[in-house]
Structure formats: structure tokens, C-alpha cells
PyMOL Python script that loads the backbone (N, CA, C, O; Angstrom):
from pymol import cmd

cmd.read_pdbstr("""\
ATOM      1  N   UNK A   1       5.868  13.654  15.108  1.00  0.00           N
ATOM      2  CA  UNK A   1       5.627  12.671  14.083  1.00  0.00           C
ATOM      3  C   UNK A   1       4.841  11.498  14.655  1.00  0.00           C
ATOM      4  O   UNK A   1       5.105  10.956  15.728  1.00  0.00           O
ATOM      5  N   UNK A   2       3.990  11.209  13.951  1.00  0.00           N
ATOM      6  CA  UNK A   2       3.157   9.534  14.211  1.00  0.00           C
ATOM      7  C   UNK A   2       4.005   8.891  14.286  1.00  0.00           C
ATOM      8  O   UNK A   2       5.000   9.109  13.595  1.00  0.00           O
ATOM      9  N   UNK A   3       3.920   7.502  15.441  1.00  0.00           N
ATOM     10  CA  UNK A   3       4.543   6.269  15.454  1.00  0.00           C
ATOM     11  C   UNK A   3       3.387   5.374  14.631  1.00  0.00           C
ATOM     12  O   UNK A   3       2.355   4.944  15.146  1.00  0.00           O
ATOM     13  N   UNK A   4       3.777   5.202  13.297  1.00  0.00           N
ATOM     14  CA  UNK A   4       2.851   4.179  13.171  1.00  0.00           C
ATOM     15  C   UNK A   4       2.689   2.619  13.441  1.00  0.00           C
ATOM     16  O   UNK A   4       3.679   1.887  13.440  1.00  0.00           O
ATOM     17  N   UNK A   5       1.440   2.151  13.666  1.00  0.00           N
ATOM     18  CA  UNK A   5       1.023   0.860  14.450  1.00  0.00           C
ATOM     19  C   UNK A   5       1.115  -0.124  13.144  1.00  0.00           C
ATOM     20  O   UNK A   5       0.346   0.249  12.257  1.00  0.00           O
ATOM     21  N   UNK A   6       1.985  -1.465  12.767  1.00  0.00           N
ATOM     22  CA  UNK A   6       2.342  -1.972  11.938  1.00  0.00           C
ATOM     23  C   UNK A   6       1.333  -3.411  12.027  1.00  0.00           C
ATOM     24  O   UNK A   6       1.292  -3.908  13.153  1.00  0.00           O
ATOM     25  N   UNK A   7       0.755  -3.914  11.258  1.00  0.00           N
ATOM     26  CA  UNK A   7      -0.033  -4.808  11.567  1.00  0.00           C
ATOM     27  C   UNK A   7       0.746  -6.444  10.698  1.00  0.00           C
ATOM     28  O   UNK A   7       1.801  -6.304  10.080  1.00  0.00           O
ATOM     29  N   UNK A   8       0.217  -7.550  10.764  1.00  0.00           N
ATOM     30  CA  UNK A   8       0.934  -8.629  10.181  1.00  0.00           C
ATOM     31  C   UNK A   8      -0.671  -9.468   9.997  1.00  0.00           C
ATOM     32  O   UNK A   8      -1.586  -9.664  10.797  1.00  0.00           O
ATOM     33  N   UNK A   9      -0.504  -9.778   8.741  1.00  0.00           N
ATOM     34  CA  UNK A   9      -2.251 -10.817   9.388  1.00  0.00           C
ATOM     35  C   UNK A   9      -1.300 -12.281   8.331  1.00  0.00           C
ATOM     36  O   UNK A   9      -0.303 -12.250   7.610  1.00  0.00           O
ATOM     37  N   UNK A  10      -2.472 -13.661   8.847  1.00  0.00           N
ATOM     38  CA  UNK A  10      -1.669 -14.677   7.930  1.00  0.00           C
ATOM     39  C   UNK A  10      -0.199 -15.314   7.854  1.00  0.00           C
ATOM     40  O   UNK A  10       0.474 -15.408   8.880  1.00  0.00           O
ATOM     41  N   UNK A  11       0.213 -15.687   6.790  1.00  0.00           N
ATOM     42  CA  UNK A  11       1.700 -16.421   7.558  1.00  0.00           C
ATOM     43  C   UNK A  11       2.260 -15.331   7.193  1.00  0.00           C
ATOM     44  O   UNK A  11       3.254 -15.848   6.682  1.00  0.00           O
ATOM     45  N   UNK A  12       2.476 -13.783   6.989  1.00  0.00           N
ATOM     46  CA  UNK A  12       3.068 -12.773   7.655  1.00  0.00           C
ATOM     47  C   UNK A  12       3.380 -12.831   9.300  1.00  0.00           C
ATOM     48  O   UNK A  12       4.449 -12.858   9.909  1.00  0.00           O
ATOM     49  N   UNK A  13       1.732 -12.840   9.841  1.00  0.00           N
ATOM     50  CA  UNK A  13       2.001 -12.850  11.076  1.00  0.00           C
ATOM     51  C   UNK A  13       2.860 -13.932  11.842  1.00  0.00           C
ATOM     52  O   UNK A  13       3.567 -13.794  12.840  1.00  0.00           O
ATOM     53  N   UNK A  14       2.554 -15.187  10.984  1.00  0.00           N
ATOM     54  CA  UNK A  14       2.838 -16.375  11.556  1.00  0.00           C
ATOM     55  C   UNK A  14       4.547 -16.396  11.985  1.00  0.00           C
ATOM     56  O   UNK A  14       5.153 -16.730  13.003  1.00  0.00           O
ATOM     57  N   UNK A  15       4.980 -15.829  10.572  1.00  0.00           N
ATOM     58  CA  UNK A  15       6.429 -15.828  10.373  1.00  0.00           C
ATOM     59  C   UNK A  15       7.244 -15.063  11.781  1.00  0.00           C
ATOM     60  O   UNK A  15       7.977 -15.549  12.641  1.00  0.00           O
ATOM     61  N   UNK A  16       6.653 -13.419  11.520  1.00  0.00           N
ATOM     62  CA  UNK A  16       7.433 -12.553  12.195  1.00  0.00           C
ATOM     63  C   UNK A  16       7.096 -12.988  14.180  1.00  0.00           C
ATOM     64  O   UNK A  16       7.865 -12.804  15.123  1.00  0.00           O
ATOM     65  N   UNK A  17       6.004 -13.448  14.184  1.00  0.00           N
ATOM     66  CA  UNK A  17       5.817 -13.836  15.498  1.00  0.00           C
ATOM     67  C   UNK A  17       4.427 -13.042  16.480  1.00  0.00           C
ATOM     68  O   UNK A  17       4.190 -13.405  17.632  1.00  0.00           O
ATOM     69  N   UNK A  18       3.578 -11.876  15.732  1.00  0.00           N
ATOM     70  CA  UNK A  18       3.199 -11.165  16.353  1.00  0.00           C
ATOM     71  C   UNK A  18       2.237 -10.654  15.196  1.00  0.00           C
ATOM     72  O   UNK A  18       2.512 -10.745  14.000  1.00  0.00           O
ATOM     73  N   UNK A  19       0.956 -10.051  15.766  1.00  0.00           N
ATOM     74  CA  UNK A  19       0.114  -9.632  15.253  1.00  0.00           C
ATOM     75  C   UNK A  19       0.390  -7.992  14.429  1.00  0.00           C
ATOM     76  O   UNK A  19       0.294  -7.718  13.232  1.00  0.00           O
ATOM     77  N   UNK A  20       0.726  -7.179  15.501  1.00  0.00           N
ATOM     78  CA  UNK A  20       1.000  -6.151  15.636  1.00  0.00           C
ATOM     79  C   UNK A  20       2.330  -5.482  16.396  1.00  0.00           C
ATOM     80  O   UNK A  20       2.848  -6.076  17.341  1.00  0.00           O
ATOM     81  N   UNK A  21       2.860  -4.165  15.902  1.00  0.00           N
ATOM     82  CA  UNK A  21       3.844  -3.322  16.540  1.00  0.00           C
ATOM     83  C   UNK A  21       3.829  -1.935  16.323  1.00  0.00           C
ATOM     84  O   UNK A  21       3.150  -1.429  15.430  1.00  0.00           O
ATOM     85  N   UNK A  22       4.494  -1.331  17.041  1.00  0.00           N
ATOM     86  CA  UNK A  22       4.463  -0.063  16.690  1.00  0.00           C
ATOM     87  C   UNK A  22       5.949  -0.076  16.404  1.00  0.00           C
ATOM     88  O   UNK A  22       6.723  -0.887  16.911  1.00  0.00           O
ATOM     89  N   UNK A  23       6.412   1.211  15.263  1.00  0.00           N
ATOM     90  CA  UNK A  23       8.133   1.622  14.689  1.00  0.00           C
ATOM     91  C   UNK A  23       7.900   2.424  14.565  1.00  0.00           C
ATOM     92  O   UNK A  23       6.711   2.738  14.516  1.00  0.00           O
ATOM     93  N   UNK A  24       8.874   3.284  14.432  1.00  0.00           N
ATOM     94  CA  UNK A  24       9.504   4.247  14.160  1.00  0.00           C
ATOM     95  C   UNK A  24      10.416   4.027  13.976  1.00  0.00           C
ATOM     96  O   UNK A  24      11.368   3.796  14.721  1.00  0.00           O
ATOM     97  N   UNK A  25      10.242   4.072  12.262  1.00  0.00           N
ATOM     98  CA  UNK A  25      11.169   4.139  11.423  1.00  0.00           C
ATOM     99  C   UNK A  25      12.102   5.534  11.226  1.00  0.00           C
ATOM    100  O   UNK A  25      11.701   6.603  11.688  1.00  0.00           O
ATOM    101  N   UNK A  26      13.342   5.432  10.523  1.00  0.00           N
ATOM    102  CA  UNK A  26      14.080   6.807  10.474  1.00  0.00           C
ATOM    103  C   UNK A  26      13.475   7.765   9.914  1.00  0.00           C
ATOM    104  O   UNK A  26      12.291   7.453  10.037  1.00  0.00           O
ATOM    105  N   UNK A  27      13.524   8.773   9.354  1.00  0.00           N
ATOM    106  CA  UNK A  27      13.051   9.837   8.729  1.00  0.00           C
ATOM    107  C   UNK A  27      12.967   9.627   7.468  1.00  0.00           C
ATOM    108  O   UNK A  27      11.912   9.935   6.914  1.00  0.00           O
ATOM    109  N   UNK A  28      14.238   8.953   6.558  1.00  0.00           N
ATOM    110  CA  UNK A  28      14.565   8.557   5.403  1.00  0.00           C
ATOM    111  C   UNK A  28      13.500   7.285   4.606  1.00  0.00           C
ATOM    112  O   UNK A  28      13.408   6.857   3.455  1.00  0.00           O
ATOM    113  N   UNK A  29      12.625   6.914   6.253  1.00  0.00           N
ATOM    114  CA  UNK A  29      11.996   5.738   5.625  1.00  0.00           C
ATOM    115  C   UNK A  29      10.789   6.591   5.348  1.00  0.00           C
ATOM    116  O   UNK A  29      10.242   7.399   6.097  1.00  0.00           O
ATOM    117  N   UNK A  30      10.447   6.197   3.950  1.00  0.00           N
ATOM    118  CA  UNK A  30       8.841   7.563   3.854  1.00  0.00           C
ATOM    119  C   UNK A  30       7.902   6.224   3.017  1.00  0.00           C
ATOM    120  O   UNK A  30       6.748   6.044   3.406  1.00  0.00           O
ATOM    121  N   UNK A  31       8.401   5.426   2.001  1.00  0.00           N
ATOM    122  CA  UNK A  31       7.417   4.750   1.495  1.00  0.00           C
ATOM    123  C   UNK A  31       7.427   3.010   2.194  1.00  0.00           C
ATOM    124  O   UNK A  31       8.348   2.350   2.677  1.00  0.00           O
ATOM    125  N   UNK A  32       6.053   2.714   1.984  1.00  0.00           N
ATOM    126  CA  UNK A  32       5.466   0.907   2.082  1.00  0.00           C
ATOM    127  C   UNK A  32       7.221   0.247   1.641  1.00  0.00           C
ATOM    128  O   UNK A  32       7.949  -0.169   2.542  1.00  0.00           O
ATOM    129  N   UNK A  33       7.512   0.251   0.710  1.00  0.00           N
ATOM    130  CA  UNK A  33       9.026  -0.311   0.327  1.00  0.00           C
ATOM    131  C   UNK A  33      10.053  -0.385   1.025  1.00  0.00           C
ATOM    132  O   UNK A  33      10.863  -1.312   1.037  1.00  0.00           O
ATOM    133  N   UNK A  34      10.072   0.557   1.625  1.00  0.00           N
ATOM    134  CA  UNK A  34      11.006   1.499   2.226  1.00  0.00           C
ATOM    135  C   UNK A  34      11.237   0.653   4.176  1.00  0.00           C
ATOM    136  O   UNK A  34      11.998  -0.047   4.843  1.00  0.00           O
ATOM    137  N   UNK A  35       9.901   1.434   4.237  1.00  0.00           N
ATOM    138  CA  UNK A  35       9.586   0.524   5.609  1.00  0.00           C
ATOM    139  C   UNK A  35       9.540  -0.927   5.084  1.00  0.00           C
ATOM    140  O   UNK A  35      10.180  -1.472   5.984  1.00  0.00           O
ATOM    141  N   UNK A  36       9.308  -1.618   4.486  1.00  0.00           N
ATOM    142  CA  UNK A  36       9.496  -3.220   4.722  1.00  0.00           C
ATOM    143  C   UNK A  36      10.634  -3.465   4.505  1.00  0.00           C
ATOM    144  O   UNK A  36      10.691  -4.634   4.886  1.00  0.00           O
ATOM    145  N   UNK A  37      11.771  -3.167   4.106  1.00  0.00           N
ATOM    146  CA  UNK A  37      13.008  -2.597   3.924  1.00  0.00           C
ATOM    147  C   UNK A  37      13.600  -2.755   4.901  1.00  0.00           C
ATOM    148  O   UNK A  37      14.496  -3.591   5.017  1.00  0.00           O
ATOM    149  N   UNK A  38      13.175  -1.894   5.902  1.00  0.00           N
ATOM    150  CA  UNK A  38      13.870  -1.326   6.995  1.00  0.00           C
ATOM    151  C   UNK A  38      13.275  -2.620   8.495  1.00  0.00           C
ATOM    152  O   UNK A  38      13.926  -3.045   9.449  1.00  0.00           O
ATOM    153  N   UNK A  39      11.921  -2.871   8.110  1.00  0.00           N
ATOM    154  CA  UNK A  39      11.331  -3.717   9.085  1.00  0.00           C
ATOM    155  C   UNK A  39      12.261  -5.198   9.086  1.00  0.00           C
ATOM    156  O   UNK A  39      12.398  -5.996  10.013  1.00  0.00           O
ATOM    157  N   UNK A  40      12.892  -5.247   7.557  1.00  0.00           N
ATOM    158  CA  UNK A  40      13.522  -6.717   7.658  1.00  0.00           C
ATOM    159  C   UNK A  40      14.566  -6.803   8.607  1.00  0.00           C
ATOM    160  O   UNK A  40      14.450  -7.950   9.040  1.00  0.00           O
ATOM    161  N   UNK A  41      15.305  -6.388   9.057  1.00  0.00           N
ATOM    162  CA  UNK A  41      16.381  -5.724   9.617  1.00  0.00           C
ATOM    163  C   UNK A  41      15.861  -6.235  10.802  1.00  0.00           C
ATOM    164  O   UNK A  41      16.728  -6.861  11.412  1.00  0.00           O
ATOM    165  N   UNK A  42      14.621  -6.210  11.450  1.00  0.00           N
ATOM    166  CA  UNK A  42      14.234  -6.282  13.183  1.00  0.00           C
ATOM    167  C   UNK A  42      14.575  -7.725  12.981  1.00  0.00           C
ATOM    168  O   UNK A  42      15.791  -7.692  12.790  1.00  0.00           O
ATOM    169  N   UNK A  43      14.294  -8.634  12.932  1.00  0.00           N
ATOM    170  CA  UNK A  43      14.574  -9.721  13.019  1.00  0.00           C
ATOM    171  C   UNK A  43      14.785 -10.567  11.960  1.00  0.00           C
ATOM    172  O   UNK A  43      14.767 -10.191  10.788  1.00  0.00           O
ATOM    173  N   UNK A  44      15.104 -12.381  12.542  1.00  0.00           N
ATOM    174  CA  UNK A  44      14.979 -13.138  11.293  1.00  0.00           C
ATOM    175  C   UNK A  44      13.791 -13.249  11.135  1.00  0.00           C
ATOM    176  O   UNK A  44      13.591 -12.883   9.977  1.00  0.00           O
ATOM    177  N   UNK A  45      12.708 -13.577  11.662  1.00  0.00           N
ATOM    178  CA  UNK A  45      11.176 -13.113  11.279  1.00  0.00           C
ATOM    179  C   UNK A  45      10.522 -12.430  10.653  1.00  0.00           C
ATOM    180  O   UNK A  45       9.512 -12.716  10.011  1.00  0.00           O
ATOM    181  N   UNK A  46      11.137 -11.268  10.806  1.00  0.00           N
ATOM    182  CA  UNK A  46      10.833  -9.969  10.016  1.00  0.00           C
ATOM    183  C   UNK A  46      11.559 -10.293   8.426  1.00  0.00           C
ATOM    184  O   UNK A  46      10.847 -10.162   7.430  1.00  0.00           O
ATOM    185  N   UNK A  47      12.914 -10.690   8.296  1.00  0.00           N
ATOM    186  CA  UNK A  47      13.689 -10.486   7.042  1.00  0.00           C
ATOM    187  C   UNK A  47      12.930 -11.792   6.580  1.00  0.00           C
ATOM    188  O   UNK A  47      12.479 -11.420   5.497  1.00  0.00           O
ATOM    189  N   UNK A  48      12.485 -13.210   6.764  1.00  0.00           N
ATOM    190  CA  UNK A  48      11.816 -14.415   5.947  1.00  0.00           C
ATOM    191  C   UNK A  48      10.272 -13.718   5.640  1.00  0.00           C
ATOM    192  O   UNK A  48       9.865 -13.778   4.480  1.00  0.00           O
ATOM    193  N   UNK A  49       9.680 -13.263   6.361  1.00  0.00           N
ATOM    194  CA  UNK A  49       8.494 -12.905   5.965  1.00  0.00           C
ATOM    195  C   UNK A  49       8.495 -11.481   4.936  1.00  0.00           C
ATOM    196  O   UNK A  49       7.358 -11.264   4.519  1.00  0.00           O
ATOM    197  N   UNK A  50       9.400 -10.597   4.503  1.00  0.00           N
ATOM    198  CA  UNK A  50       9.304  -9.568   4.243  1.00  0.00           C
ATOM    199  C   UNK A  50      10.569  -9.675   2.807  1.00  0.00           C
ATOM    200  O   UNK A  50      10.887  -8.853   1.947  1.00  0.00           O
ATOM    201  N   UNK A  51      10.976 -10.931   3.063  1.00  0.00           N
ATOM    202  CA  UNK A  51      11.939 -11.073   1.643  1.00  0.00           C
ATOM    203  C   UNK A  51      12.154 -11.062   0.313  1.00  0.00           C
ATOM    204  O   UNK A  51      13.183 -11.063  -0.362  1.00  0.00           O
ATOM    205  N   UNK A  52      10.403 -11.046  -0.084  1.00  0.00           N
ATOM    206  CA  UNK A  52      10.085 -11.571  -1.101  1.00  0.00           C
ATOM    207  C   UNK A  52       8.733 -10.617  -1.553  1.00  0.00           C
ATOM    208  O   UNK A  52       7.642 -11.174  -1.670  1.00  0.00           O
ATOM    209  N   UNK A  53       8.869  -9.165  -1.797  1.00  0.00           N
ATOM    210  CA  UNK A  53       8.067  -8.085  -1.399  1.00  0.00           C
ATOM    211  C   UNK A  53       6.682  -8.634  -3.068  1.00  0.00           C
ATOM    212  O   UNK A  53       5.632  -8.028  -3.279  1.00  0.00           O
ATOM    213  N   UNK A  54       7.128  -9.697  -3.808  1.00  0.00           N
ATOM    214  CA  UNK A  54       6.195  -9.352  -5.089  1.00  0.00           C
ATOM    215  C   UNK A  54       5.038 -10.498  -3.889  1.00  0.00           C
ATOM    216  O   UNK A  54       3.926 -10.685  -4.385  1.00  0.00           O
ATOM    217  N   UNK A  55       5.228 -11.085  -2.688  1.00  0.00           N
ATOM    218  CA  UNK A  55       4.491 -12.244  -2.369  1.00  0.00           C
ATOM    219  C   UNK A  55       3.464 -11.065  -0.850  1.00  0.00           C
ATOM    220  O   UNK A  55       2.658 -11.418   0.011  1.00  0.00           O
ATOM    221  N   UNK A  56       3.777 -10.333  -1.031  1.00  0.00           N
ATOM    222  CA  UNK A  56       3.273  -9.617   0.233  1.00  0.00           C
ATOM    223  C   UNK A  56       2.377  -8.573  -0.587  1.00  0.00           C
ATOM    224  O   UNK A  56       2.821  -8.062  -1.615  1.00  0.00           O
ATOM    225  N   UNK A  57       1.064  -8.267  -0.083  1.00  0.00           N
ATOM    226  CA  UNK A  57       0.453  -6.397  -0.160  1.00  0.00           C
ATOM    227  C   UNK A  57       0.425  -6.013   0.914  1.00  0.00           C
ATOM    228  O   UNK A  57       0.802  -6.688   1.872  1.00  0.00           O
ATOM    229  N   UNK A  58      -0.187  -4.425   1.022  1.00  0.00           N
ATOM    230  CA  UNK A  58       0.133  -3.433   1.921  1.00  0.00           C
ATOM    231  C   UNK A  58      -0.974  -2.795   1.669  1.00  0.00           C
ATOM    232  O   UNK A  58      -1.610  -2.735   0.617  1.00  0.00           O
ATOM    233  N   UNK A  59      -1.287  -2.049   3.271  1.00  0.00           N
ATOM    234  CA  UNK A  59      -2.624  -1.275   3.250  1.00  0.00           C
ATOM    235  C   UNK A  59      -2.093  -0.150   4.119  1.00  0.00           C
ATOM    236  O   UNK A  59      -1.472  -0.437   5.142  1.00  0.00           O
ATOM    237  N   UNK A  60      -2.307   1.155   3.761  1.00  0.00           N
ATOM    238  CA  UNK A  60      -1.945   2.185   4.155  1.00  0.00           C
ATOM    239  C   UNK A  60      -3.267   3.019   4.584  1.00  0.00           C
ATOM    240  O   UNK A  60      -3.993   3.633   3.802  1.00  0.00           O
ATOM    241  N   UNK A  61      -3.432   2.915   6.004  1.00  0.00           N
ATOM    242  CA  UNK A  61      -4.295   3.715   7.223  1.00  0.00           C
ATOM    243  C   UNK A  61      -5.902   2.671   6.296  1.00  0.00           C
ATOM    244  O   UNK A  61      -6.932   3.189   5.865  1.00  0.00           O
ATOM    245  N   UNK A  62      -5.626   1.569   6.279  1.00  0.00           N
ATOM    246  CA  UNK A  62      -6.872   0.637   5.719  1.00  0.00           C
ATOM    247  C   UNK A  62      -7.321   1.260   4.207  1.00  0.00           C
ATOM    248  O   UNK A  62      -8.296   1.988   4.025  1.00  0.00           O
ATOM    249  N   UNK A  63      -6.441   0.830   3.242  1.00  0.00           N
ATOM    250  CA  UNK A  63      -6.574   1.729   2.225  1.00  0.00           C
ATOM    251  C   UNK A  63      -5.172   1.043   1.281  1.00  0.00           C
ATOM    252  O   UNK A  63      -4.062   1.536   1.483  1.00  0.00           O
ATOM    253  N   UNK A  64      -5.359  -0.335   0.060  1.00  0.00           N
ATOM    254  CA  UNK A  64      -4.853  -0.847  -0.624  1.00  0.00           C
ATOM    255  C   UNK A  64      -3.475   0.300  -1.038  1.00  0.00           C
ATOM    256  O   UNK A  64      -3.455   1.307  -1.745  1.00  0.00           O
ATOM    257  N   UNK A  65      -2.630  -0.253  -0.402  1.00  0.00           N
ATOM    258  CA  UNK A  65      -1.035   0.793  -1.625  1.00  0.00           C
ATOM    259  C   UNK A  65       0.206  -0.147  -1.967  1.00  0.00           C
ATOM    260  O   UNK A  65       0.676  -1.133  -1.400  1.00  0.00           O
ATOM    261  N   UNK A  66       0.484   0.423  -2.908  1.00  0.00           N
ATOM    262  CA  UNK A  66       2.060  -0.024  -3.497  1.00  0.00           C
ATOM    263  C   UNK A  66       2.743   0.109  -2.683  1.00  0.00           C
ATOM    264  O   UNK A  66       2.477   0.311  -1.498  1.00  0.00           O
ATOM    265  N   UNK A  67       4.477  -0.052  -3.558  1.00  0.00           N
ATOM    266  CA  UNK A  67       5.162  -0.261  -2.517  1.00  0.00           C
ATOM    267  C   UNK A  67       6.005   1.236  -2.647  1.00  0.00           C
ATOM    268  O   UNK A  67       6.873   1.618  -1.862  1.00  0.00           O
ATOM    269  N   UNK A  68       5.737   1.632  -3.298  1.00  0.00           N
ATOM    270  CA  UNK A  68       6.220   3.269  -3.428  1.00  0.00           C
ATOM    271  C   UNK A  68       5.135   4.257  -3.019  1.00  0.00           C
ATOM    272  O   UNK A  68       5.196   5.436  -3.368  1.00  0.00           O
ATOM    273  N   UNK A  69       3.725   3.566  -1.967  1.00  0.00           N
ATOM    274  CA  UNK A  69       2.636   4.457  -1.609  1.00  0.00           C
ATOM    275  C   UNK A  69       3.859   5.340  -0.564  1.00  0.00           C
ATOM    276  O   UNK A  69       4.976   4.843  -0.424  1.00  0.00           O
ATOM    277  N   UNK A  70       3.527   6.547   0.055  1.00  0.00           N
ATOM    278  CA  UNK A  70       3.785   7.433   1.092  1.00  0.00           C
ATOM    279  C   UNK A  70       3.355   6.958   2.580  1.00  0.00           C
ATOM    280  O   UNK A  70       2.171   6.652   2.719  1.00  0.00           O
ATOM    281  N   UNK A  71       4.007   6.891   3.436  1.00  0.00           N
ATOM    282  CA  UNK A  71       3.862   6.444   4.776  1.00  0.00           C
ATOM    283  C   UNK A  71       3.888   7.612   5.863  1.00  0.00           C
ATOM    284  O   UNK A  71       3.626   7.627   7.065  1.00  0.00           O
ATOM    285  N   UNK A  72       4.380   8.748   4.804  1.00  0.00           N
ATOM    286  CA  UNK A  72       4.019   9.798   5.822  1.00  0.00           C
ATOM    287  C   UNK A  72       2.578  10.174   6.684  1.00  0.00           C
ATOM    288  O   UNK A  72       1.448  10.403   6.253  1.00  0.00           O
ATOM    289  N   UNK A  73       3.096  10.140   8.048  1.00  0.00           N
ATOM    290  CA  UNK A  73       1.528  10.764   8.244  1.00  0.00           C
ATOM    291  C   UNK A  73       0.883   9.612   8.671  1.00  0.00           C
ATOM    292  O   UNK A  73       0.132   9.943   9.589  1.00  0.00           O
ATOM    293  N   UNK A  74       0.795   8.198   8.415  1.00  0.00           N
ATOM    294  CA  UNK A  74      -0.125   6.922   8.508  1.00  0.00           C
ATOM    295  C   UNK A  74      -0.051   6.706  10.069  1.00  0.00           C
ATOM    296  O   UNK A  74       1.021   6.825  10.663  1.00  0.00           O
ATOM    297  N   UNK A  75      -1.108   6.415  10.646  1.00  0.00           N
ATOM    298  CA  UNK A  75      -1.349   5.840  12.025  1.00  0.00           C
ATOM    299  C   UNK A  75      -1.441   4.281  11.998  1.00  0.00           C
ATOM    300  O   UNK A  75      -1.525   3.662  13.059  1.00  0.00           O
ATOM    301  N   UNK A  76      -1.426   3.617  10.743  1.00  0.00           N
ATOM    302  CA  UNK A  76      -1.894   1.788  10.864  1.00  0.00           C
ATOM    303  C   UNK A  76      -1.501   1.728   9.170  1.00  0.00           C
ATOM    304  O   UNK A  76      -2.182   2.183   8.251  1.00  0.00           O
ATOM    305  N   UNK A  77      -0.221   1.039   9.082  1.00  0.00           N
ATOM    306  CA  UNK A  77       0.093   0.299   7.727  1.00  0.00           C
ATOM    307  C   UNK A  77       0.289  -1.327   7.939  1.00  0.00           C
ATOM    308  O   UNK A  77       1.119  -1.845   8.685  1.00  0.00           O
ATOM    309  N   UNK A  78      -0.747  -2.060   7.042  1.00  0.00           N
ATOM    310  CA  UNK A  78      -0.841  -3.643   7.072  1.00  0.00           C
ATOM    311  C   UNK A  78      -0.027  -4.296   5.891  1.00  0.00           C
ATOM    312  O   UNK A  78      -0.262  -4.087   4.701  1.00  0.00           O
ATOM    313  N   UNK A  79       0.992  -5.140   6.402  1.00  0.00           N
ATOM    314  CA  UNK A  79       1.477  -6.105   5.440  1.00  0.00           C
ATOM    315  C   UNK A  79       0.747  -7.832   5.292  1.00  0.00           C
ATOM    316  O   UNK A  79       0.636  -8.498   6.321  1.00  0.00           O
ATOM    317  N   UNK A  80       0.416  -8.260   4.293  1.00  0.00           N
ATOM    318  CA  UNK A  80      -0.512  -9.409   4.072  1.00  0.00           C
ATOM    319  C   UNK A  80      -0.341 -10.164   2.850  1.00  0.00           C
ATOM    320  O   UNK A  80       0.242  -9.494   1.998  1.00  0.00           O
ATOM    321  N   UNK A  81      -0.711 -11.554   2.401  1.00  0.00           N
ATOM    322  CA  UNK A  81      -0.566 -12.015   1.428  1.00  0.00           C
ATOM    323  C   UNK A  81      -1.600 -11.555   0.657  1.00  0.00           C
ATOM    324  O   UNK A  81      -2.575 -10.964   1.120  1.00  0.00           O
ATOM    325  N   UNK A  82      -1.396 -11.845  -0.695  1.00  0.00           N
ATOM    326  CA  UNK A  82      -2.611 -11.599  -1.523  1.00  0.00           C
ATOM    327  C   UNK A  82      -3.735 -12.279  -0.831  1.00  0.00           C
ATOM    328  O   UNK A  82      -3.778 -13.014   0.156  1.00  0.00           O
ATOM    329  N   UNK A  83      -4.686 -11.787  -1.693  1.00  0.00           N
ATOM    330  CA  UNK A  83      -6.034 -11.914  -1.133  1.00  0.00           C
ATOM    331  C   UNK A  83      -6.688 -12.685  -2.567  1.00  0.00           C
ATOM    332  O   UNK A  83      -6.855 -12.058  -3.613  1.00  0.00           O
ATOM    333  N   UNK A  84      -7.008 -14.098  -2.411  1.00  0.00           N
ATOM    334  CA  UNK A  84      -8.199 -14.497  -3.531  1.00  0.00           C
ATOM    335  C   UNK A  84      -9.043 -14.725  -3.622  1.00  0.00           C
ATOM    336  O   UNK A  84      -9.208 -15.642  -2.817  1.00  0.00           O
ATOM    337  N   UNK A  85     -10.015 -14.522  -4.166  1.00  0.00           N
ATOM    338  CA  UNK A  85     -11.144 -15.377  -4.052  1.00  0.00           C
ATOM    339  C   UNK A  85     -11.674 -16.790  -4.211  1.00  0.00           C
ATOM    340  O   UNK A  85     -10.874 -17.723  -4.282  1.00  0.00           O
ATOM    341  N   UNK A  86     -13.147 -17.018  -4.278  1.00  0.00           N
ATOM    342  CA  UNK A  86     -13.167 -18.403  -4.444  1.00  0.00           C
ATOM    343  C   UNK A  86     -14.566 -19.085  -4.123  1.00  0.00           C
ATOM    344  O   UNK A  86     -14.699 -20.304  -4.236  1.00  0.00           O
TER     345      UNK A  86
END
""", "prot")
cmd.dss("prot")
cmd.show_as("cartoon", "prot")
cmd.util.cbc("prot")
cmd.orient("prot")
């Protein structure tokens, strides 16, 4: 199975402390939801930045997904604030 490489950009990153990680998550963890779910759990960093899932998106292998996208299989899933323009 892939360990996938977890990325943080913005006060995601700011929060949890770190740009990037690699997890391996359980088997049971399969979707974006799921894993941020499970990522809150690593720390208090992880659970303030990841608490509030309608304030966060997600990019699966660089590629916009929900939070019920599939994580199977992904080498690089990004958690981030919205994005606006301007």
C-alpha cells in the first residue's frame, strides 16, 4: 500500500506546525473525511486546524476533491483554505 505524503499550505500549515508528512492511516481510513478525521487525533495542531472541515479543501494526487473523494491509491493529498480571488 502507498504511504501517502500529506501536505498543509496557509494557516493549515501554520496551525499543525509543518508543511508536510507522510501517514499511514488504518485501512478503514479510505476517504479525504475520513483521513482528516483520523489526522485530528495526531495532535492539538492537527485537531484546531482540521476541526472545522466546512473551513478547509482538499486536493487528491493535485486534483480538487470532497470530503467523501477516495484516498485509495493517492501518493500526495493537500488540505488548504479556500481559495479566492480578487
Amino acid at each position: 500500500m502507498t504511504v501517502p505524503t500529506i501536505l498543509y499550505f496557509a494557516w493549515v500549515r501554520d496551525m499543525i506546525g509543518t508543511a508536510e508528512e507522510s501517514a499511514d492511516p488504518p485501512a478503514d481510513v479510505t476517504t479525504v473525511g475520513a483521513l482528516a478525521a483520523w489526522l485530528a487525533g495526531r495532535s492539538e495542531g492537527h485537531r484546531a486546524a482540521l476541526a472545522d472541515l466546512t473551513r478547509i479543501r482538499a486536493a487528491v494526487d493535485q486534483q480538487f476533491a470532497d470530503l467523501d473523494a477516495s484516498i485509495e491509491g493517492a501518493r500526495e493529498i493537500a488540505f488548504f483554505p479556500p481559495v479566492t480571488g480578487g
